[in-house]
C-alpha positions as CSV (number, residue, x, y, z in Angstrom):
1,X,64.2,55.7,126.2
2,X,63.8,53.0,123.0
3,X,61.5,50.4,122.9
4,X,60.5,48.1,120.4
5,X,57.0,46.2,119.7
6,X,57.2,42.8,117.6
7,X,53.6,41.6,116.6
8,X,52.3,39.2,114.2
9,X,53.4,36.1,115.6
10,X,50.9,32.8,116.3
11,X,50.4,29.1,115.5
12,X,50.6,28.2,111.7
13,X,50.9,24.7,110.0
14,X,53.9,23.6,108.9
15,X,54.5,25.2,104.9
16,X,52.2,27.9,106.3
17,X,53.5,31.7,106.6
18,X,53.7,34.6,108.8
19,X,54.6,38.2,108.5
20,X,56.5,40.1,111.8
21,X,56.3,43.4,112.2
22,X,58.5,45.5,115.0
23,X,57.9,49.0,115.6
24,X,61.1,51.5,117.5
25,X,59.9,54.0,119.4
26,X,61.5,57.0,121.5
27,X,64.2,59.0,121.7
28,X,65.7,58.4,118.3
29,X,68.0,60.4,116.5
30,X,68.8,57.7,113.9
31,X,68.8,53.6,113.3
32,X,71.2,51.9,111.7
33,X,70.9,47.6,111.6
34,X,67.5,46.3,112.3
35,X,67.6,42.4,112.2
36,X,65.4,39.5,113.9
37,X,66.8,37.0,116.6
38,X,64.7,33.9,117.8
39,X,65.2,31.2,120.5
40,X,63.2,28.0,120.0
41,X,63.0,25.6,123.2
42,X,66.3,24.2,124.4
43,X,68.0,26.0,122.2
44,X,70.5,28.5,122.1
45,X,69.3,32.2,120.8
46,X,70.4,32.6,117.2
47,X,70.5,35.3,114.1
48,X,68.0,35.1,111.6
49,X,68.0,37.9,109.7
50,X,69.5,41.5,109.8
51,X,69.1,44.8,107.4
52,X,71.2,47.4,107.5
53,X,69.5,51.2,106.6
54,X,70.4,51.3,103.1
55,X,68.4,47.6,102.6
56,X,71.4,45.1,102.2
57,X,70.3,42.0,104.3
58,X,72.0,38.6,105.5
59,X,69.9,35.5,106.6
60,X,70.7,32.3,108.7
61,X,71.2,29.6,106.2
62,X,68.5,28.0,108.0
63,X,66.1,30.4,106.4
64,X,67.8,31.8,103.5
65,X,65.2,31.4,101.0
66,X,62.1,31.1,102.9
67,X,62.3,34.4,105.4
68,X,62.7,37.9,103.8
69,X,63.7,41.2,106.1
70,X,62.6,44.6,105.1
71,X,62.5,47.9,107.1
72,X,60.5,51.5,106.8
73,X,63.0,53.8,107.3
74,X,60.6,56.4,107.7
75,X,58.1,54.7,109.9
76,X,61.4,53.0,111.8
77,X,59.7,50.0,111.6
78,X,61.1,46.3,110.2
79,X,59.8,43.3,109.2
80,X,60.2,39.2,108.8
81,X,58.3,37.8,106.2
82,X,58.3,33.6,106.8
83,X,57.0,31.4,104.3
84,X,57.6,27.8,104.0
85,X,57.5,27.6,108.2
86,X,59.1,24.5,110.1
87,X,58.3,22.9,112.6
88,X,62.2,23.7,113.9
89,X,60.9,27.5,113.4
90,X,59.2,27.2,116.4
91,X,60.7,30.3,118.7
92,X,60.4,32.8,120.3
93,X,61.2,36.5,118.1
94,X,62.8,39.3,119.1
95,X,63.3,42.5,116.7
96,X,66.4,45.0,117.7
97,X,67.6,48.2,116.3
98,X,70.4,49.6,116.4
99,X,69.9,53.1,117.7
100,X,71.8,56.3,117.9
101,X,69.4,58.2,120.5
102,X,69.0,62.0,120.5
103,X,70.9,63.9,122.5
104,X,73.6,61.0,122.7
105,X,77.4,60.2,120.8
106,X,76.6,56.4,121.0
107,X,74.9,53.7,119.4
108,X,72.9,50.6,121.8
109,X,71.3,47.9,120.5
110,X,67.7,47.9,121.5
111,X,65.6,44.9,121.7
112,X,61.4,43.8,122.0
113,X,60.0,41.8,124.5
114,X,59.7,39.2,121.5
115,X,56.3,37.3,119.8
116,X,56.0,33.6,119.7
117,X,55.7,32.0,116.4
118,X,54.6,27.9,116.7
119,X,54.6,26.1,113.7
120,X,52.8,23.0,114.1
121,X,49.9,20.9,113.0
């Protein structure tokens, strides 16, 4: 069994920041891609941001230049760094992992209950 933990979310002003922190636990042999997901009211559930275990990263345009993804490989852990926040960042977050589990020949993509982030004043 995998589970992840997202914490850190919580109300910030717009041009205020956050930092998201999602911890994998269980039965892992190995993770591969760790990225962040959200889903803001009414809206569909998109991409934000994904890392892949030797550090390259992609970003939604929507916060290219304002979120940063990193992961501890050794703590299995990843984070989203948000500065610059939105209202329009308003969402729920979800961290998932990519996980080879021990004992097992195939890779599932795990995924957190998710942390709300609301960005208002």
């Amino acid at each position: 069994q995998v589970q992840l933990v997202e914490s850190g979310g919580g109300l910030v002003q717009p041009g205020g920041s956050l930092r998201l922190s999602c911890a994998a636990s269980g039965s892992i042999f190995t993770i591969n891609a760790m990225g962040w997901s959200r889903q803001g009211p009414g809206k569909q559930r998109e991409l934000v941001a994904t890392i892949t275990s030797g550090g390259s990263t992609n970003y939604d345009d929507s916060v290219k230049g304002r979120f940063t993804i990193s992961r501890d490989n050794a703590k299995n852990m990843v984070y989203l760094q948000m500065d610059g926040l939105k209202p329009e960042d308003t969402a729920v977050y979800y961290c998932y992992a990519d996980v080879q589990r021990r004992f097992y020949t195939t890779t599932i993509r795990s995924w957190g209950q998710g942390t709300q982030v609301t960005v208002s004043s």
